[in-house]
ChimeraX commands (.cxc) that place a marker at each C-alpha (Angstrom):
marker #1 position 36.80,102.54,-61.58 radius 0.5
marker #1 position 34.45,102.83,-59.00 radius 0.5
marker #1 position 34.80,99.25,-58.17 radius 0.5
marker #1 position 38.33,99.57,-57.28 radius 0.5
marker #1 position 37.25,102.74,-55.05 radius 0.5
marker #1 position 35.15,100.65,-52.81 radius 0.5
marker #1 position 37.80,97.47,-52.59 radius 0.5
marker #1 position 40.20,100.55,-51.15 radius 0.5
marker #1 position 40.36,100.90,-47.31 radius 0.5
marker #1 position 38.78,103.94,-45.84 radius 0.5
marker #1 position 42.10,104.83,-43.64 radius 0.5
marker #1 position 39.63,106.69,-41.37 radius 0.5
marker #1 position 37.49,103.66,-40.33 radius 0.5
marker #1 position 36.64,102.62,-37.28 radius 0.5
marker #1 position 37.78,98.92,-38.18 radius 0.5
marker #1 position 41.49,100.49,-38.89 radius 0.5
marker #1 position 41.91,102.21,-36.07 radius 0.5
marker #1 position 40.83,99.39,-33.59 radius 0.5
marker #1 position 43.85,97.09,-35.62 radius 0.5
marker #1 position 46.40,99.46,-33.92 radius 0.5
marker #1 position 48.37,97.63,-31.31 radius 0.5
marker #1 position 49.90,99.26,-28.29 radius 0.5
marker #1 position 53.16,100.06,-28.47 radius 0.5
marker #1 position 54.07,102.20,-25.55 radius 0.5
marker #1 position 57.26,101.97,-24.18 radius 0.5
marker #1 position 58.69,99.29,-21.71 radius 0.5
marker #1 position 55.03,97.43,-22.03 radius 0.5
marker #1 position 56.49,94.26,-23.45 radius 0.5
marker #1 position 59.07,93.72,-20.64 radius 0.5
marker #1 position 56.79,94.90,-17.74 radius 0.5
marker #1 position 54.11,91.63,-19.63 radius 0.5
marker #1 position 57.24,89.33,-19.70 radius 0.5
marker #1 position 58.03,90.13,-15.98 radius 0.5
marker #1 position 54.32,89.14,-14.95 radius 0.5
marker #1 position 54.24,86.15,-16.65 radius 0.5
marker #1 position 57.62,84.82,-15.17 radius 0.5
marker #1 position 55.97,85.81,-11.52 radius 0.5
marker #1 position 52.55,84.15,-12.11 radius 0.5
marker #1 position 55.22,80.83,-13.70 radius 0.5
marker #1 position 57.25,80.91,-10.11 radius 0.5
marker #1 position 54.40,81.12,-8.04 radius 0.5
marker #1 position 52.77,78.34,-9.91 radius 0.5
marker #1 position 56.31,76.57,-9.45 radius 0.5
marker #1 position 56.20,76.99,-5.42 radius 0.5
marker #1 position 52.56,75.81,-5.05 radius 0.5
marker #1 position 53.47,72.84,-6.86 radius 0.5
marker #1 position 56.38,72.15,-4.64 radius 0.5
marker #1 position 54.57,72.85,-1.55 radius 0.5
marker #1 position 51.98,70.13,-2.67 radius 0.5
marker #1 position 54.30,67.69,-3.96 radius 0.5
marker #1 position 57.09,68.11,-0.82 radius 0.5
marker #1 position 57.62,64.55,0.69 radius 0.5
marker #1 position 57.71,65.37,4.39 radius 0.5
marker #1 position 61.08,64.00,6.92 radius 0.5
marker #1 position 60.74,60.81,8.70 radius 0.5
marker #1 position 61.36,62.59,11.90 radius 0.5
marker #1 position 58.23,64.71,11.04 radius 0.5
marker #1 position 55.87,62.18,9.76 radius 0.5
marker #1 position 57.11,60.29,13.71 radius 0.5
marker #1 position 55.75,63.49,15.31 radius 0.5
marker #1 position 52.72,63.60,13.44 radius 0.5
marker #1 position 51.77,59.66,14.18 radius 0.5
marker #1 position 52.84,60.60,17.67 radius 0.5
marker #1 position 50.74,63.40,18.76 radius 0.5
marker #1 position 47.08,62.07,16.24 radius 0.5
marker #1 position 47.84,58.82,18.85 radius 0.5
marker #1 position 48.03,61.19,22.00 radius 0.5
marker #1 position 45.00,62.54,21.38 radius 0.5
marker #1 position 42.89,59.63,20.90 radius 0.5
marker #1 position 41.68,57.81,23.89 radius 0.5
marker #1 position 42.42,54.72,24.93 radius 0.5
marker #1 position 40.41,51.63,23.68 radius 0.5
marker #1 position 39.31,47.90,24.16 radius 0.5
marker #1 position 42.31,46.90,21.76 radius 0.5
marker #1 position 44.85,48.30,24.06 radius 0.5
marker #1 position 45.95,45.24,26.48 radius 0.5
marker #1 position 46.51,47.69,29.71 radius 0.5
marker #1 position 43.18,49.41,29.45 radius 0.5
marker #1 position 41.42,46.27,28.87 radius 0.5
marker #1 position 42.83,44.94,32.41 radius 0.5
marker #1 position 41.66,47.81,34.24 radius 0.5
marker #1 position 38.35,47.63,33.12 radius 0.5
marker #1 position 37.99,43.85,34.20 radius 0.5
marker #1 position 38.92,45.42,37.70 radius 0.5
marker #1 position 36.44,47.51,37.74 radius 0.5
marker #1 position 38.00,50.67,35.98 radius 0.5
marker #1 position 35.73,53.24,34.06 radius 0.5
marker #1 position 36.90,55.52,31.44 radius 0.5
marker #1 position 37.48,59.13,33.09 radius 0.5
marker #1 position 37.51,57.93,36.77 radius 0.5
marker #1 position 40.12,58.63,38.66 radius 0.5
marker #1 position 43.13,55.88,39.74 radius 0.5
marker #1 position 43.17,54.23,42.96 radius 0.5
marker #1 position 40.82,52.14,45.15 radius 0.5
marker #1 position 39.64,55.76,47.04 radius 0.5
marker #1 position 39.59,57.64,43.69 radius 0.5
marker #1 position 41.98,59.91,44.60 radius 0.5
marker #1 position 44.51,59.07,41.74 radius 0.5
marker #1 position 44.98,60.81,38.58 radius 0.5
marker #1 position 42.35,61.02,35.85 radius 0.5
marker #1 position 44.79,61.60,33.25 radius 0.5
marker #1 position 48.04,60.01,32.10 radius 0.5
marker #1 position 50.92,60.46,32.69 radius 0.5
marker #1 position 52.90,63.27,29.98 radius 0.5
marker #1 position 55.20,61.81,27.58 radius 0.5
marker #1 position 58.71,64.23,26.86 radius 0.5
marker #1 position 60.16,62.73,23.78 radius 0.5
marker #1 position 63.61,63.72,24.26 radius 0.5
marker #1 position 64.79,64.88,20.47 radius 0.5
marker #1 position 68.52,65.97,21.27 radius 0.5
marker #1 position 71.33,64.48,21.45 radius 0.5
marker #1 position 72.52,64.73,24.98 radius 0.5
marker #1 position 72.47,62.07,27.58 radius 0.5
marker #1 position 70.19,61.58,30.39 radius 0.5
marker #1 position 70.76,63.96,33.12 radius 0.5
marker #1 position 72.21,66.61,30.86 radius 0.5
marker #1 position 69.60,68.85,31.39 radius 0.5
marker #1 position 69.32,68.53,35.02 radius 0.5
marker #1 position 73.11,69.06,35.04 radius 0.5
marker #1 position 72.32,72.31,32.91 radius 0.5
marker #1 position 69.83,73.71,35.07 radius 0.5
marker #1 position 71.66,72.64,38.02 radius 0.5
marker #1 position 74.54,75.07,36.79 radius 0.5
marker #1 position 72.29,77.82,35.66 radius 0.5
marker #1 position 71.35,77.70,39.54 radius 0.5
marker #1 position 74.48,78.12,40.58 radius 0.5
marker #1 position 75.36,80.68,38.37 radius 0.5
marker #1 position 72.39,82.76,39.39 radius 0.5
marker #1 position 72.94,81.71,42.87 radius 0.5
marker #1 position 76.63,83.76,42.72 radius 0.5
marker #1 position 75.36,86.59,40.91 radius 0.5
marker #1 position 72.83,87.44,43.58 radius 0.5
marker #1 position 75.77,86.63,46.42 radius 0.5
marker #1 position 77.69,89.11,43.75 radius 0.5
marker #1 position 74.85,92.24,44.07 radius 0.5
marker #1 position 74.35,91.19,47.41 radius 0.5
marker #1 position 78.07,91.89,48.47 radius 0.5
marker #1 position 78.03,94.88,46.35 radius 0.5
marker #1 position 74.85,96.14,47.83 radius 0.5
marker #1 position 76.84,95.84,51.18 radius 0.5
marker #1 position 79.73,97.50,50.04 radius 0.5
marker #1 position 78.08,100.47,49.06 radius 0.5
marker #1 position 76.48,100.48,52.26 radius 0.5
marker #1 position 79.37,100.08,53.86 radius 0.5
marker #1 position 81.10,102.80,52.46 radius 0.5
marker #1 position 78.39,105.15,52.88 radius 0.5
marker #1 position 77.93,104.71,56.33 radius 0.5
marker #1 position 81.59,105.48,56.79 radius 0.5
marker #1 position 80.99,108.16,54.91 radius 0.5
marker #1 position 78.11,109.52,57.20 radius 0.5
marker #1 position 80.23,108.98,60.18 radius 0.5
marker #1 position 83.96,110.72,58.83 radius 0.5
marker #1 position 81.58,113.88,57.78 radius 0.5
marker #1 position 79.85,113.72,61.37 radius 0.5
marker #1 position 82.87,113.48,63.04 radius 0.5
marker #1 position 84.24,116.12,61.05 radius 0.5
marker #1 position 81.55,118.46,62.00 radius 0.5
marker #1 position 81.73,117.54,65.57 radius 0.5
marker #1 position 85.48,118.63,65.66 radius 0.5
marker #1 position 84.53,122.15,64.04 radius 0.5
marker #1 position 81.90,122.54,66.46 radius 0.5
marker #1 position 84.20,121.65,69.19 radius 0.5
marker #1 position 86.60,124.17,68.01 radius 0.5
marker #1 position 83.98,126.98,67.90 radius 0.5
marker #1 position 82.99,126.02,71.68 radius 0.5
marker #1 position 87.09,125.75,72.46 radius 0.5
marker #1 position 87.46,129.38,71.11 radius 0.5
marker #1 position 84.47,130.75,72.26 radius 0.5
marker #1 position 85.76,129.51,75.63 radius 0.5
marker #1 position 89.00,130.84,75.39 radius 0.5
marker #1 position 88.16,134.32,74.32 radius 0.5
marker #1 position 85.19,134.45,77.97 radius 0.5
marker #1 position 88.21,132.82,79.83 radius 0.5
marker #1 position 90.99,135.70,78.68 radius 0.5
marker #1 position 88.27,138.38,78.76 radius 0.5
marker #1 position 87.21,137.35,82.46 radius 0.5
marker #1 position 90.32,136.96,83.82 radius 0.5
marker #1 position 91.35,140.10,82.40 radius 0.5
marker #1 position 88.40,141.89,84.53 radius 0.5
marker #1 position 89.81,139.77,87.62 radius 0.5
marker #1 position 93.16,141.06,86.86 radius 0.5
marker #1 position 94.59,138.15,86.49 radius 0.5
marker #1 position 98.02,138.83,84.04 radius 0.5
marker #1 position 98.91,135.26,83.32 radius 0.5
marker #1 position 96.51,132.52,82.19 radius 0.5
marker #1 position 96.43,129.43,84.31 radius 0.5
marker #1 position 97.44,127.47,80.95 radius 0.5
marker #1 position 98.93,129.22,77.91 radius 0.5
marker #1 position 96.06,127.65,76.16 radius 0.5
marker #1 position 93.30,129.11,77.99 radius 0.5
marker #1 position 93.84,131.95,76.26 radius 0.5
marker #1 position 93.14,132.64,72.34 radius 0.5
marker #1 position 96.29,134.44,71.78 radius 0.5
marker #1 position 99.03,133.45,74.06 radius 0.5
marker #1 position 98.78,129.51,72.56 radius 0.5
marker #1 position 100.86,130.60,69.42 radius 0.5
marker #1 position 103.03,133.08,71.04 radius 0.5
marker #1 position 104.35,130.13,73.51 radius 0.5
marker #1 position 105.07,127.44,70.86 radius 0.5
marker #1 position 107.86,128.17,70.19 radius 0.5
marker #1 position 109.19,128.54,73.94 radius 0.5
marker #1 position 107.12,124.74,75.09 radius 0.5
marker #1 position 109.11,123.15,71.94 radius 0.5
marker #1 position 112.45,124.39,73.49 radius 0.5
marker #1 position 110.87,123.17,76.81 radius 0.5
marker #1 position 110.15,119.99,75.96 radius 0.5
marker #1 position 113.39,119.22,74.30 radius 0.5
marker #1 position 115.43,119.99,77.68 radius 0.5
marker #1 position 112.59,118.03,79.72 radius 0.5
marker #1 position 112.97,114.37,80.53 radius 0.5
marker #1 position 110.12,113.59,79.09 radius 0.5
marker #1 position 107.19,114.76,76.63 radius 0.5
marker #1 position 103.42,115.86,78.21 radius 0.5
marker #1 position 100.68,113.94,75.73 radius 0.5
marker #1 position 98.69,116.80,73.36 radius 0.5
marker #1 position 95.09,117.21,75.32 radius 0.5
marker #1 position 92.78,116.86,72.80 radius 0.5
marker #1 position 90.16,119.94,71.68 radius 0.5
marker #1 position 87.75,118.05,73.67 radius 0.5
marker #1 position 89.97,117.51,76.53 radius 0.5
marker #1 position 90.98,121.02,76.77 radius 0.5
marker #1 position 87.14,121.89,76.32 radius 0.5
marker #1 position 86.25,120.28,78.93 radius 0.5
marker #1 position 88.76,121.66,81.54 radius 0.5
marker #1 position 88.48,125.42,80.19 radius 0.5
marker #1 position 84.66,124.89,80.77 radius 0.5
marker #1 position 85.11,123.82,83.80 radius 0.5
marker #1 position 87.53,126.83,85.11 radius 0.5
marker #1 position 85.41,128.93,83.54 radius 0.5
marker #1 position 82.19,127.52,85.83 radius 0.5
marker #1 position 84.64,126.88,89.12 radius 0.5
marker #1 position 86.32,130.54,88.91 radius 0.5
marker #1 position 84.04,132.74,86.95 radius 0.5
marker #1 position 80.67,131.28,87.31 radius 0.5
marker #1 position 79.72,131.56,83.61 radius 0.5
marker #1 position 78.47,129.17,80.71 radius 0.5
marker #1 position 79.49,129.20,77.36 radius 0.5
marker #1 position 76.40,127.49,75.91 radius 0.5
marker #1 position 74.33,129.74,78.07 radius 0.5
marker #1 position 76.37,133.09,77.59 radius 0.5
marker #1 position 75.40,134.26,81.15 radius 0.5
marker #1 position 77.95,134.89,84.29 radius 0.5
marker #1 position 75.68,133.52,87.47 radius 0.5
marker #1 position 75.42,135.37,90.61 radius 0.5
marker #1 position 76.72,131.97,92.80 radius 0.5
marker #1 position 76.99,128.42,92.43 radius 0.5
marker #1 position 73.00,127.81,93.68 radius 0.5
marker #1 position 72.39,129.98,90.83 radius 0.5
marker #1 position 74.38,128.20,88.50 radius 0.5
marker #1 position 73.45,125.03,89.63 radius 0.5
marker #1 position 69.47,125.84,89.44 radius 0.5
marker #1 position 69.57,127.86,86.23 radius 0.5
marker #1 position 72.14,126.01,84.02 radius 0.5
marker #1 position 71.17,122.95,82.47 radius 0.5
marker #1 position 74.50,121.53,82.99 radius 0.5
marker #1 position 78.09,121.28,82.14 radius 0.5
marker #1 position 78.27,120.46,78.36 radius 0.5
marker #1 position 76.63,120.91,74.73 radius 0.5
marker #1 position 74.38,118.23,75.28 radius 0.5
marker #1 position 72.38,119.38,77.98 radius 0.5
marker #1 position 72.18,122.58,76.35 radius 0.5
marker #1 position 70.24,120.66,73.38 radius 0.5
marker link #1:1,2 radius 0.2
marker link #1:2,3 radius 0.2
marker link #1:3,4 radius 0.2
marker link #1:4,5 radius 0.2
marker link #1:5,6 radius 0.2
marker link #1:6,7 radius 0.2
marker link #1:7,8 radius 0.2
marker link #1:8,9 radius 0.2
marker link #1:9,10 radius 0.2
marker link #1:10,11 radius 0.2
marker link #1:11,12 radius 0.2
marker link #1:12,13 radius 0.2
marker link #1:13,14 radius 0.2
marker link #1:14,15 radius 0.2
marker link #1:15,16 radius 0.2
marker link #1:16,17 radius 0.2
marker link #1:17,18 radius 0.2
marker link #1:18,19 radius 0.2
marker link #1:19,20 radius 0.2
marker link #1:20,21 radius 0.2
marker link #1:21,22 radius 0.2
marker link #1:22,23 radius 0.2
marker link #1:23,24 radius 0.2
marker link #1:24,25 radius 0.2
marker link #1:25,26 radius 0.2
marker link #1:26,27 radius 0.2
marker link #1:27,28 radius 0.2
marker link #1:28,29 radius 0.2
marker link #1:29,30 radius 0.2
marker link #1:30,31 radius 0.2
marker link #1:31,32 radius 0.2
marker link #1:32,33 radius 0.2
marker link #1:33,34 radius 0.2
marker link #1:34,35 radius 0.2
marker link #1:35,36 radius 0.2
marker link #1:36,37 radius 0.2
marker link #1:37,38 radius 0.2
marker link #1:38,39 radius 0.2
marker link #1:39,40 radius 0.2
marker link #1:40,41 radius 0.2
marker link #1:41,42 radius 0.2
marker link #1:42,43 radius 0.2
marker link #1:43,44 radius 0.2
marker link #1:44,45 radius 0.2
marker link #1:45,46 radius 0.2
marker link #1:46,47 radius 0.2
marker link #1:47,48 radius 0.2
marker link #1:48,49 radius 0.2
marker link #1:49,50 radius 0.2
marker link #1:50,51 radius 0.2
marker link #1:51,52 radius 0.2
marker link #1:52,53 radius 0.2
marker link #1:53,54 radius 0.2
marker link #1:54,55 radius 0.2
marker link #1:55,56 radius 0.2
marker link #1:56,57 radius 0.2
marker link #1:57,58 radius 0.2
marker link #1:58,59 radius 0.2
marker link #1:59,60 radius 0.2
marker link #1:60,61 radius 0.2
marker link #1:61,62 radius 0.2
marker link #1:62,63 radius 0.2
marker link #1:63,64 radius 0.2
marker link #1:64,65 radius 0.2
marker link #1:65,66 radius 0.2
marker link #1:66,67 radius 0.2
marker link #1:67,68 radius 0.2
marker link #1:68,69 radius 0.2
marker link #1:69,70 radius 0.2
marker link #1:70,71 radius 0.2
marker link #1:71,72 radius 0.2
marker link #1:72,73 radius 0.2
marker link #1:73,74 radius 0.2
marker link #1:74,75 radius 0.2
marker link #1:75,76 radius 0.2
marker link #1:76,77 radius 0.2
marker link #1:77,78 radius 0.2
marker link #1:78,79 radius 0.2
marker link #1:79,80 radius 0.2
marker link #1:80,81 radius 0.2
marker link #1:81,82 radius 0.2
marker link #1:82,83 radius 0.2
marker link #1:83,84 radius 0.2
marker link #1:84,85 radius 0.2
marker link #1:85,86 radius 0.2
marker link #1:86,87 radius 0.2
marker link #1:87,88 radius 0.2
marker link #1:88,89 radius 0.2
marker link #1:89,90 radius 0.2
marker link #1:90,91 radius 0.2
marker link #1:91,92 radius 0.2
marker link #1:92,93 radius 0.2
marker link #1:93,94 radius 0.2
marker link #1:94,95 radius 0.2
marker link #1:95,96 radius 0.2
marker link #1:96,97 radius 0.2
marker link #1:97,98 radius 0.2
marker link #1:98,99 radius 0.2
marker link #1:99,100 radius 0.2
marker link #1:100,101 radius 0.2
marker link #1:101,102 radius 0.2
marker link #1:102,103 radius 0.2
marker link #1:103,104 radius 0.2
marker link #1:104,105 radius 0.2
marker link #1:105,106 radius 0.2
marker link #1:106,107 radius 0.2
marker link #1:107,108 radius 0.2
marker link #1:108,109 radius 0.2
marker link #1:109,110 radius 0.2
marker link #1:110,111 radius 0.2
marker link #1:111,112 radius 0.2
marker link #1:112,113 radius 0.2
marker link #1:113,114 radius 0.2
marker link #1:114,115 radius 0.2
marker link #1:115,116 radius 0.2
marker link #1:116,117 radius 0.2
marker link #1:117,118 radius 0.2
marker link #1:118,119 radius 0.2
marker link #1:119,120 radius 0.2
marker link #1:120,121 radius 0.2
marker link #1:121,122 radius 0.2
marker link #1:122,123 radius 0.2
marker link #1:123,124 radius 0.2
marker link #1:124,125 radius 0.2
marker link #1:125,126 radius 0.2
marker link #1:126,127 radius 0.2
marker link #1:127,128 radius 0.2
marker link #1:128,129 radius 0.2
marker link #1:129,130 radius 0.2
marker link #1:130,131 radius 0.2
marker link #1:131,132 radius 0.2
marker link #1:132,133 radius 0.2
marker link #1:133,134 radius 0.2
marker link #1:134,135 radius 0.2
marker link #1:135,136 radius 0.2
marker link #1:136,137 radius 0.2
marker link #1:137,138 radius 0.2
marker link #1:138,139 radius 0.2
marker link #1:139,140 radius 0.2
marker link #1:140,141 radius 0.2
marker link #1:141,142 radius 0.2
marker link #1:142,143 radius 0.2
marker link #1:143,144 radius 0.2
marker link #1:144,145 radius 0.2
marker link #1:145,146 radius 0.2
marker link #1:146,147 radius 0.2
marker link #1:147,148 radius 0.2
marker link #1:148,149 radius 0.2
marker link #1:149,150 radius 0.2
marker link #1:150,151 radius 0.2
marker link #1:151,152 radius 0.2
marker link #1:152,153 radius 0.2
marker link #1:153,154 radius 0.2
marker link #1:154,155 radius 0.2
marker link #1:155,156 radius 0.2
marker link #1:156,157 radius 0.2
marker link #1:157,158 radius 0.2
marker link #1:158,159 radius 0.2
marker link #1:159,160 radius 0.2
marker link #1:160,161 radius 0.2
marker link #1:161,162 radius 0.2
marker link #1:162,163 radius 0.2
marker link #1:163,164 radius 0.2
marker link #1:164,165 radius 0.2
marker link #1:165,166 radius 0.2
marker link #1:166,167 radius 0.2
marker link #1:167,168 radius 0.2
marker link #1:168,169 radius 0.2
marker link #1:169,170 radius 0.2
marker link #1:170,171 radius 0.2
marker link #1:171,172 radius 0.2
marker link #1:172,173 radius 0.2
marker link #1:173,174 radius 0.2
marker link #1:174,175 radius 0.2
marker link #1:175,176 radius 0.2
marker link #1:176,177 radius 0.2
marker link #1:177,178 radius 0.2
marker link #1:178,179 radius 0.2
marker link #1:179,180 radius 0.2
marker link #1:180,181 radius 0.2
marker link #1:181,182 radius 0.2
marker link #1:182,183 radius 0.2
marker link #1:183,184 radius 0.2
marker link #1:184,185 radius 0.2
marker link #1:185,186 radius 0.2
marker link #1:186,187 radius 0.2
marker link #1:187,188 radius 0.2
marker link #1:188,189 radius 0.2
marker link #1:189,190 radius 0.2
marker link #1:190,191 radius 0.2
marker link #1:191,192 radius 0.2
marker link #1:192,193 radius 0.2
marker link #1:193,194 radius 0.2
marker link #1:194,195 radius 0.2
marker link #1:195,196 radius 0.2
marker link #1:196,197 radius 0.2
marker link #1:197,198 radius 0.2
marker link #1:198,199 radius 0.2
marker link #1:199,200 radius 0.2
marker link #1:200,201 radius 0.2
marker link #1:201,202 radius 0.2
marker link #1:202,203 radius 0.2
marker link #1:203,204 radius 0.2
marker link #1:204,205 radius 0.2
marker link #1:205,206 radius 0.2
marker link #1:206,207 radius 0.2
marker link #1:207,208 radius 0.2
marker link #1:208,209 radius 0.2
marker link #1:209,210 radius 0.2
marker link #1:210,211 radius 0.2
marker link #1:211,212 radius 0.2
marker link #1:212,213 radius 0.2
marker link #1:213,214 radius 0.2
marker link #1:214,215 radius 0.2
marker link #1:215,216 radius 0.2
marker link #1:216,217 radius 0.2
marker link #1:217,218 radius 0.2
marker link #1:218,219 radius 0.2
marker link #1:219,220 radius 0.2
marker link #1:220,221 radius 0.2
marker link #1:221,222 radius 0.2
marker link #1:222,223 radius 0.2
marker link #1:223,224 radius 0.2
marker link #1:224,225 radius 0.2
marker link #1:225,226 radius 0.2
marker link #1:226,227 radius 0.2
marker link #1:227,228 radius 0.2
marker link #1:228,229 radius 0.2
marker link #1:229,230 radius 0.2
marker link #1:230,231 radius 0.2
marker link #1:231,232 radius 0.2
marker link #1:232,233 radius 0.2
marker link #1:233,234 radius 0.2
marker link #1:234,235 radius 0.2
marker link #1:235,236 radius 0.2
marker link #1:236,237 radius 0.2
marker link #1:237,238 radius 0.2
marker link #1:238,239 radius 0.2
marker link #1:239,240 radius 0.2
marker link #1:240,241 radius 0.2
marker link #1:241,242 radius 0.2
marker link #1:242,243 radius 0.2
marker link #1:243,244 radius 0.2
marker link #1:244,245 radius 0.2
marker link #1:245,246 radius 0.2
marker link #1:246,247 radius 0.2
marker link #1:247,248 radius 0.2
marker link #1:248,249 radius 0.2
marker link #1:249,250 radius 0.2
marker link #1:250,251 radius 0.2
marker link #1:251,252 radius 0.2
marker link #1:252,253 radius 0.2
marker link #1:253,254 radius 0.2
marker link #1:254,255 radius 0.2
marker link #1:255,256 radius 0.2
marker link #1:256,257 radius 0.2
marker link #1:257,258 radius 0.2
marker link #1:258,259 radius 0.2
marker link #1:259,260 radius 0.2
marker link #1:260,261 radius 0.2
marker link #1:261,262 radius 0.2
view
């Protein structure tokens, strides 16, 4: 009895407890993904070693290991140079002035003829070539146009300034000849008001004439109303003063238009 006590396993051993195998979930596939990653990167190694390489590779490789070795004895060329005289790394030429180096080989690799490329760059010139004429016309344009700009607004402030001096002038011309007592402006258009009141009478005027009088324009008529205005009353617009006599107009004015009053 006791003997078959002791064959029994003690369930609470240390050696039955260690026997117990893992078996949390999703363990087994995350073991079978690892081992099919470690099996493809074996794989690509394997290829990488065993990859034949392309004829037009293995030419490129032969090509550049013979660039970069010198020149020796065995070679026909350099052996003639050296029974003239030549030494390795001196310079061409009887002075020594030549080059030291060779000449670079281009190994043309496409499939174009000769002169393609020359052609290509030749059109690439003459492509950028008529953009720049393209920006440089546009450049001008916009130059143009705001220059014309500049001068339309300047000339449109010159014509409101004219027709402030033309008013100005006409209200001093009706206001002095109304101190002279003169009744009836020398022109109906030396005077502010009496311009629109005679319209209508000059159109009916005109019609029954033989022929038409030109328009003066506002600098025209500024210039002759400033000028009665100096003749007849002695007084400047741009000065705002009535002179004693013509000495004093002449010495104390600075002269007949804007611009000298500047």
């Amino acid at each position: 009895m006791k003997l078959n006590m002791a064959e029994e396993e003690d369930y609470m051993s240390d050696s039955f407890i260690n026997v117990q195998q893992d078996i949390r979930p999703g363990l087994p596939m995350l073991r079978q993904i690892r081992e099919a990653r470690r099996k493809e990167e074996k794989q690509q190694e394997a290829n990488l070693k065993n990859r034949q390489k392309s004829l037009k590779e293995e030419e490129e490789e032969r090509r550049d290991i013979g660039l970069k070795n010198a020149l020796g004895c065995e070679n026909k060329g350099f052996a003639l140079l050296q029974k003239m005289g030549y030494k390795s790394g001196q310079a061409l030429g009887k002075s020594g002035d030549g080059i030291v180096e060779p000449i670079p080989l281009n190994v043309k690799t496409g499939k174009s003829g000769l002169g393609h490329e020359a052609l290509l760059k030749r059109k690439a010139e003459e492509k950028l070539e008529s953009y720049r004429r393209k920006i440089h016309m546009k450049n001008q344009a916009e130059e143009t146009a705001a220059e014309q700009f500049r001068l339309r607004l300047k000339h449109k402030q010159d014509e409101v300034k004219l027709e402030g001096d033309l008013r100005r002038s006409q209200r001093a011309c009706q206001q002095l000849d109304t101190q002279k007592n003169i009744q009836v402006p020398r022109e109906a258009w030396y005077w502010l008001g009496l311009e629109e009141e005679t319209d209508e009478e000059e159109e009916k005027e005109q019609d029954e004439d033989d022929y038409k009088n030109e328009d003066l324009s506002i600098l025209e008529k500024l210039q002759i109303l400033t000028g009665y205005l100096r003749e007849e009353h002695l007084y400047c617009i741009w000065c705002g003063t009535a002179y004693e006599d013509k000495e004093d107009l002449s010495s104390n004015c600075p002269g007949p238009t804007a611009a000298d009053h500047d």
